[in-house]
OpenMM code with the backbone's topology and positions (N, CA, C; nanometers):
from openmm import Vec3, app, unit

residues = "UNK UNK UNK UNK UNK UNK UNK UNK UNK UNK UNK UNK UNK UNK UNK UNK UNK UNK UNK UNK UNK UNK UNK UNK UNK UNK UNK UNK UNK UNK UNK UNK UNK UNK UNK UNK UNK UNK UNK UNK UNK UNK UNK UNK UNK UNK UNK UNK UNK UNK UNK UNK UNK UNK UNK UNK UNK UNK UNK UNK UNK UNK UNK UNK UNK UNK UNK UNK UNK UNK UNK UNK UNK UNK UNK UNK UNK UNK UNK UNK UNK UNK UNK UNK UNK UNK UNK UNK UNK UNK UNK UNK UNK UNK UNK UNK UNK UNK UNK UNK UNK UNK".split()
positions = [
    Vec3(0.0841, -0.1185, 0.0000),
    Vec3(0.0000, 0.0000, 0.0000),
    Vec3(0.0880, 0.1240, 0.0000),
    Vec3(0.0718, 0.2086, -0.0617),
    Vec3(0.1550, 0.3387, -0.1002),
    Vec3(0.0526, 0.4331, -0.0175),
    Vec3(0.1610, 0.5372, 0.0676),
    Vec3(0.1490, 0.6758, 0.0865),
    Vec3(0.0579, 0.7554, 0.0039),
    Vec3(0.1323, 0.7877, -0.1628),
    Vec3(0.1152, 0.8626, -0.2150),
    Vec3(0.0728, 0.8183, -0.3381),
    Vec3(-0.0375, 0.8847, -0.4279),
    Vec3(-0.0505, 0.7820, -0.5687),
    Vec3(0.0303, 0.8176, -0.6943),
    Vec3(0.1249, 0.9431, -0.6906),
    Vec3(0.2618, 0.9632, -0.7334),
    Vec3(0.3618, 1.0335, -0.6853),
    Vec3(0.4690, 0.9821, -0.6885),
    Vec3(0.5919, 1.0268, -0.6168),
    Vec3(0.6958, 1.0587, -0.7240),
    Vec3(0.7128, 1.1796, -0.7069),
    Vec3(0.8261, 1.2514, -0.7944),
    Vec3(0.9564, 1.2861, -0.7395),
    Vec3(1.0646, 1.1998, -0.8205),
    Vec3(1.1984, 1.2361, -0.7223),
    Vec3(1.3035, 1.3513, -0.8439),
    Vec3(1.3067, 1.4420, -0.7949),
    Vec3(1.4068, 1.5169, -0.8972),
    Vec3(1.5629, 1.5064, -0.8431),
    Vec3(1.6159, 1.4789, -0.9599),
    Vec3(1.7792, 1.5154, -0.9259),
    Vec3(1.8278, 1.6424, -0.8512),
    Vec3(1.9084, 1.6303, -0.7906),
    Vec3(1.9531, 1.7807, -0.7464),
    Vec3(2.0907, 1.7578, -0.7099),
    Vec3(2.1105, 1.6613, -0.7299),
    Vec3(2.2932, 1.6021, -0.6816),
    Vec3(2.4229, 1.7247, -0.7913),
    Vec3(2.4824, 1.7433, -0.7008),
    Vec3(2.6026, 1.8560, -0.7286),
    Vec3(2.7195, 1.7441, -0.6865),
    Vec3(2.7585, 1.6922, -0.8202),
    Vec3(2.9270, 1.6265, -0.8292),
    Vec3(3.0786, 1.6955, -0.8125),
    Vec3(3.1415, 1.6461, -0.7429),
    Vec3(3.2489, 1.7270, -0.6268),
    Vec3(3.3507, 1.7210, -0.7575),
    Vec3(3.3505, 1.6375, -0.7829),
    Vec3(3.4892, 1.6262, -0.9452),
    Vec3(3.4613, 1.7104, -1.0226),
    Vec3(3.3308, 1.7801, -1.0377),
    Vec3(3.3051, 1.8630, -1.1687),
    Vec3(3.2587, 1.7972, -1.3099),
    Vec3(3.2391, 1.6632, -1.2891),
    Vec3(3.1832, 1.5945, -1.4244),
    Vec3(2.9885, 1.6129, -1.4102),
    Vec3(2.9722, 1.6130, -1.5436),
    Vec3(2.8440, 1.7193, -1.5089),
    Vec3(2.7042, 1.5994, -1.4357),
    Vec3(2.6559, 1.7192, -1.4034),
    Vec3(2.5404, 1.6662, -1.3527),
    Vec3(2.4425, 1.7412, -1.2964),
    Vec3(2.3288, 1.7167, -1.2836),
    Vec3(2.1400, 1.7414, -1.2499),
    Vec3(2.1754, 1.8860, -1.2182),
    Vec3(2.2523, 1.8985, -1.1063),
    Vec3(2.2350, 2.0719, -1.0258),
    Vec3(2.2992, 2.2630, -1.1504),
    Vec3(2.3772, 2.1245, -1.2118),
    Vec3(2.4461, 2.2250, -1.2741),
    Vec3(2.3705, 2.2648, -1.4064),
    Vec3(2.2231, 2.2472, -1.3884),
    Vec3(2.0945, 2.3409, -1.4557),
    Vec3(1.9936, 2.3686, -1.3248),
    Vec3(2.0492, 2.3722, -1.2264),
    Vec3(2.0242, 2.4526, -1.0967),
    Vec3(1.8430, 2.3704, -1.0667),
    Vec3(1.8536, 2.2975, -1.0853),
    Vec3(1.7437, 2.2117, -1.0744),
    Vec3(1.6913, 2.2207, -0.9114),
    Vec3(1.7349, 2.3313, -0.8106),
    Vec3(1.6987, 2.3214, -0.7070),
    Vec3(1.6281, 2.3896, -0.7153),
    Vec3(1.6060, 2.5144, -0.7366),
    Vec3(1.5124, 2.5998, -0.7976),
    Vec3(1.4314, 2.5821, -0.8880),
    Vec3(1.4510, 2.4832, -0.9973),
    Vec3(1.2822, 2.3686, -1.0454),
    Vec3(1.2619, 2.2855, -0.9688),
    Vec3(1.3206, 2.1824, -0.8468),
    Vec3(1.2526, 2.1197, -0.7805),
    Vec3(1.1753, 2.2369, -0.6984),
    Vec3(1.2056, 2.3461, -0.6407),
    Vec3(1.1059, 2.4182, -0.5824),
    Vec3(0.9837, 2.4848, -0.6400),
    Vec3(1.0307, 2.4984, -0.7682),
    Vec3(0.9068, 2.6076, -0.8481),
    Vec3(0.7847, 2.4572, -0.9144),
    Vec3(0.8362, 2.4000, -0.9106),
    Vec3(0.7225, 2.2560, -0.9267),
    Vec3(0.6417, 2.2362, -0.8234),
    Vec3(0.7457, 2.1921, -0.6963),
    Vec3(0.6641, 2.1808, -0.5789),
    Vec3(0.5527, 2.2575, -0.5386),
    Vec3(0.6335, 2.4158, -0.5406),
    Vec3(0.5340, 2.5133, -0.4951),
    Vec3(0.4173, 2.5311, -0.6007),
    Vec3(0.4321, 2.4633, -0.7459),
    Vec3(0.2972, 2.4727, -0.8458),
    Vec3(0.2044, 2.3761, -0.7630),
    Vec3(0.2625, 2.2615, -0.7524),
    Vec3(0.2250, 2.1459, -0.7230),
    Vec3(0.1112, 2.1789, -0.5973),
    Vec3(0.1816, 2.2828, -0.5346),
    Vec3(0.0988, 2.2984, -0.3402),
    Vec3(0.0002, 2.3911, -0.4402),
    Vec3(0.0152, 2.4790, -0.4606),
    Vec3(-0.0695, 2.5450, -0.5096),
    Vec3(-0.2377, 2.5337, -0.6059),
    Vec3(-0.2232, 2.4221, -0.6128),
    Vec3(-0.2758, 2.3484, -0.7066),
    Vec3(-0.3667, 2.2557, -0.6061),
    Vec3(-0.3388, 2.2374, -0.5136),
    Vec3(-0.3755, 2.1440, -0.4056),
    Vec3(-0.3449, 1.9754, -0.4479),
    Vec3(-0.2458, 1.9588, -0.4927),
    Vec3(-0.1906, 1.8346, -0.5218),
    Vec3(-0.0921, 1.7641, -0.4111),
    Vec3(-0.0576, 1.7786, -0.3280),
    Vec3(0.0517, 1.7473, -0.2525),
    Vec3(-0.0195, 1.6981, -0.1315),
    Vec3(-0.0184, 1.5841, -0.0468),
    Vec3(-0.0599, 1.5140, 0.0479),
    Vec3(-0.0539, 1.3326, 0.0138),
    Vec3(-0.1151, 1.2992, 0.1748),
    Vec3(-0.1168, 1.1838, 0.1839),
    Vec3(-0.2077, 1.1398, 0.0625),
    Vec3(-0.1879, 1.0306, 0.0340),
    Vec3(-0.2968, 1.0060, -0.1506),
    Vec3(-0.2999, 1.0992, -0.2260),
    Vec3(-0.2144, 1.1849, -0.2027),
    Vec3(-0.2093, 1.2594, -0.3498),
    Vec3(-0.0460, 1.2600, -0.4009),
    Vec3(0.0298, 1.3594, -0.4339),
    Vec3(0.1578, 1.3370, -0.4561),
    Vec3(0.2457, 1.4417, -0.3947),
    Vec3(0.3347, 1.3648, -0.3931),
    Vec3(0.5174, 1.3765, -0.3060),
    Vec3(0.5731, 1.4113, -0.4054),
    Vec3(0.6465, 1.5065, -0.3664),
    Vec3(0.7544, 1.5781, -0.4926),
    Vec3(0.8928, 1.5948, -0.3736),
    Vec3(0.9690, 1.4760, -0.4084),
    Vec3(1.1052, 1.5392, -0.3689),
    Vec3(1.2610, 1.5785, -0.4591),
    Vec3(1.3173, 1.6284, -0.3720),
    Vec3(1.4649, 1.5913, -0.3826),
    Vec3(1.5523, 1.4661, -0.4190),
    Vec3(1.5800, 1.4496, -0.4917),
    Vec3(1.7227, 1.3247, -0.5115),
    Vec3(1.8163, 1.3362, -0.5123),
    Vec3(1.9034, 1.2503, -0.4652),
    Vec3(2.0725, 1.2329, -0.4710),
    Vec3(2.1003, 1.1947, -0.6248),
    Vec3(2.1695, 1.1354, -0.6835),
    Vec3(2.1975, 1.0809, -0.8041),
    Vec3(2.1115, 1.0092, -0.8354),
    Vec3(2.0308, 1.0135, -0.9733),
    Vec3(1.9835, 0.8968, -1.0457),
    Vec3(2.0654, 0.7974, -1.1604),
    Vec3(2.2009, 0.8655, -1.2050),
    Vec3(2.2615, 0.7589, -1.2252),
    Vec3(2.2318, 0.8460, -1.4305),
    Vec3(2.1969, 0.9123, -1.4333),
    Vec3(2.1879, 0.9528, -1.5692),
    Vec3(2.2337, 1.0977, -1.6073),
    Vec3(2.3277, 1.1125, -1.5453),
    Vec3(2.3939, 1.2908, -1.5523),
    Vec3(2.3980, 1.3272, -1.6549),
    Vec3(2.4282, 1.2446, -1.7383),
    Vec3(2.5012, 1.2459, -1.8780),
    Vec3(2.3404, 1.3050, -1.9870),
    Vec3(2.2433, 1.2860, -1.9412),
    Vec3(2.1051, 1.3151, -2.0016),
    Vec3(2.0286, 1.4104, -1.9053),
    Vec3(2.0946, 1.4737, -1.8028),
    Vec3(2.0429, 1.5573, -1.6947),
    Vec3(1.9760, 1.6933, -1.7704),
    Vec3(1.8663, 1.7641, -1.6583),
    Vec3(1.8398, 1.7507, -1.5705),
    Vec3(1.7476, 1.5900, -1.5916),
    Vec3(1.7077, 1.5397, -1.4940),
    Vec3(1.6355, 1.3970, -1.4723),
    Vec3(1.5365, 1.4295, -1.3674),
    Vec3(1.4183, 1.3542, -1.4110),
    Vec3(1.3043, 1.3294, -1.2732),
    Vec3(1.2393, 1.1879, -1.3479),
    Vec3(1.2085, 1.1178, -1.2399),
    Vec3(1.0998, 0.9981, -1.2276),
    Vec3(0.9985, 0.9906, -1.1401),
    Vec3(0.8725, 0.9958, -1.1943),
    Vec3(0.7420, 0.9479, -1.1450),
    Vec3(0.7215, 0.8073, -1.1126),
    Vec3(0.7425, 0.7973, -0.9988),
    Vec3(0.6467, 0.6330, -0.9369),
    Vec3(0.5208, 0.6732, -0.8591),
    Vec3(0.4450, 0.5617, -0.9389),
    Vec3(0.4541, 0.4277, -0.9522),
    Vec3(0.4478, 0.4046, -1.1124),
    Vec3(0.4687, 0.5216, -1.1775),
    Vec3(0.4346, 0.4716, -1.3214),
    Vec3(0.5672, 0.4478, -1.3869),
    Vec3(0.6798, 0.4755, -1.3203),
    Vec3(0.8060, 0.4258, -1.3436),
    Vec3(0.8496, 0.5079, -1.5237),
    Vec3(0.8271, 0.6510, -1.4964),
    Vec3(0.8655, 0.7195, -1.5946),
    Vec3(0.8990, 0.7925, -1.6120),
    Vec3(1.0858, 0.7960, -1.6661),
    Vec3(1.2027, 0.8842, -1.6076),
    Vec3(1.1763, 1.0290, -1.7128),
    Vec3(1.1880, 1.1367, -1.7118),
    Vec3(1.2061, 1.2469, -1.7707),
    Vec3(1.3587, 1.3278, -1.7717),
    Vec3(1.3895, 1.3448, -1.8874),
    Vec3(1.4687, 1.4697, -1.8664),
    Vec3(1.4026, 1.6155, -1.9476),
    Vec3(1.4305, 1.6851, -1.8412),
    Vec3(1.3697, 1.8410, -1.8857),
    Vec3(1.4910, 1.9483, -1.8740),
    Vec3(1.4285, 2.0709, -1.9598),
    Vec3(1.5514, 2.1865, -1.9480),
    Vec3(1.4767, 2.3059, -1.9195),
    Vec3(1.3421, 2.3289, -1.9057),
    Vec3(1.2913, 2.4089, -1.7884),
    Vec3(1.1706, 2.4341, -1.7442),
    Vec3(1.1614, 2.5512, -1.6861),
    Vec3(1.0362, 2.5313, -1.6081),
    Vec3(0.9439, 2.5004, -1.6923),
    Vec3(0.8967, 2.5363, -1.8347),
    Vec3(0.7661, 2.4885, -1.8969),
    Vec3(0.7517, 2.3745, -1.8909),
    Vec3(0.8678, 2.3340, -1.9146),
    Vec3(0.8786, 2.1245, -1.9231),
    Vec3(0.7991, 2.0658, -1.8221),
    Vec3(0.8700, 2.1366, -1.6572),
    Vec3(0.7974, 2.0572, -1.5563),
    Vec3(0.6538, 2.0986, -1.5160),
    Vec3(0.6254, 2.1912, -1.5933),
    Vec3(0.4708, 2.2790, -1.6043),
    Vec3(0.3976, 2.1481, -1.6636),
    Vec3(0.4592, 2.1508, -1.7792),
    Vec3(0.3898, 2.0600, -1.9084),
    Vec3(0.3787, 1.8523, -1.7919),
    Vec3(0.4954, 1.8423, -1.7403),
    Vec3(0.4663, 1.7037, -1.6880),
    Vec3(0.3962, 1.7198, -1.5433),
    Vec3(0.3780, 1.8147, -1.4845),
    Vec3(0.3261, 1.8118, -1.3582),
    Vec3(0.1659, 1.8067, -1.4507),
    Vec3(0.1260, 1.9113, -1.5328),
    Vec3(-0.0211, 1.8853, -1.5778),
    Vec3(-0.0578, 1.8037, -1.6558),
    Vec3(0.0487, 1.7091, -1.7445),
    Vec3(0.0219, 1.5683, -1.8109),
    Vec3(0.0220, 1.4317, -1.7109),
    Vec3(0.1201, 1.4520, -1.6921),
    Vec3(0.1348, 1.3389, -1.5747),
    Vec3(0.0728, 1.2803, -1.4444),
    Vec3(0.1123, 1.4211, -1.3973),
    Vec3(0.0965, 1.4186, -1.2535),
    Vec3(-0.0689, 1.4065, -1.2353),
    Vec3(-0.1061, 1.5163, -1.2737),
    Vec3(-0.2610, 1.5193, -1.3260),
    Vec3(-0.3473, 1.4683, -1.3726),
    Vec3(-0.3363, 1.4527, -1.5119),
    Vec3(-0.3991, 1.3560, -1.6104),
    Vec3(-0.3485, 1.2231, -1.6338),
    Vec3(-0.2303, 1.1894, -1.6215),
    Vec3(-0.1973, 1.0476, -1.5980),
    Vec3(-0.1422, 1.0201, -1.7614),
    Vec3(-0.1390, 1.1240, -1.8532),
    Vec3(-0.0426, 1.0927, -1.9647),
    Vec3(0.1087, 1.1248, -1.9481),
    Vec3(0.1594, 1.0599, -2.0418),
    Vec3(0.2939, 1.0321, -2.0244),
    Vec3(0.3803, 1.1244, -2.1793),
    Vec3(0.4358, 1.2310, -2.1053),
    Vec3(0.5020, 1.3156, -2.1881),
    Vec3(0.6244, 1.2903, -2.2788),
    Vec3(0.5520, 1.2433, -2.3907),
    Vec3(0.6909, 1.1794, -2.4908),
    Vec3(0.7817, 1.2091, -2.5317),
    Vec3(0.7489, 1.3837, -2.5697),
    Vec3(0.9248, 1.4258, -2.5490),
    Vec3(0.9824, 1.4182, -2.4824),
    Vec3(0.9721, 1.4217, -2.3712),
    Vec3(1.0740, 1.3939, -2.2324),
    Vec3(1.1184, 1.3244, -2.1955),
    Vec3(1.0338, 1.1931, -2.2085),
    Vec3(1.0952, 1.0757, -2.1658),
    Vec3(1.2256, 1.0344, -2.2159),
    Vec3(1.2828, 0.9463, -2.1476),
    Vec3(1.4105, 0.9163, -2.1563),
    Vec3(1.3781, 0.7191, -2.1606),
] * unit.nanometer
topology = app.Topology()
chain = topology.addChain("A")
for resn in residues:
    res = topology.addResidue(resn, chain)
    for name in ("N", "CA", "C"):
        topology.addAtom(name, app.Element.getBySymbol(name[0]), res)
């Protein structure tokens, strides 16, 4: 039984070597401007959806990155319209945004 009926984890991991990755399109500031669409919207709670933070997903190289579970569907985006466009396809309506996907 799940918490939430989608859970969004965004990258936000900043690599110490300098080989690129998620933060270095400042993705902390789209994980916030999502979230705060997201509250705004009245989407965010128990049975509804979780929008966090992530450490590495392991795909820098195609960054920025986010995945929706339970529908197990990774995105990369390059800005805020993107996560506009998958918070109201996705998150919402339950379609799955084909440019983005990865």
């Amino acid at each position: 039984m799940s918490f939430y009926k989608k859970h969004v984890f965004i990258c936000t991991n900043k690599r110490q070597d300098g080989t690129p990755c998620c933060q270095d399109h400042d993705t902390q500031a789209m994980f916030k401007q999502m979230k705060e669409r997201a509250k705004s919207q009245g989407l965010l709670g128990v049975n509804k959806v979780r929008i966090n933070k992530s450490g590495c997903l392991g795909l820098c190289g195609l960054g920025p990155v986010l995945v929706v579970y339970p529908d197990n569907v990774w995105y990369q985006f390059k800005s805020s319209e993107d996560l506009d466009e998958i918070l109201e396809k996705q998150i919402i309506n339950g379609e799955i945004v084909e440019r983005l996907t990865i």
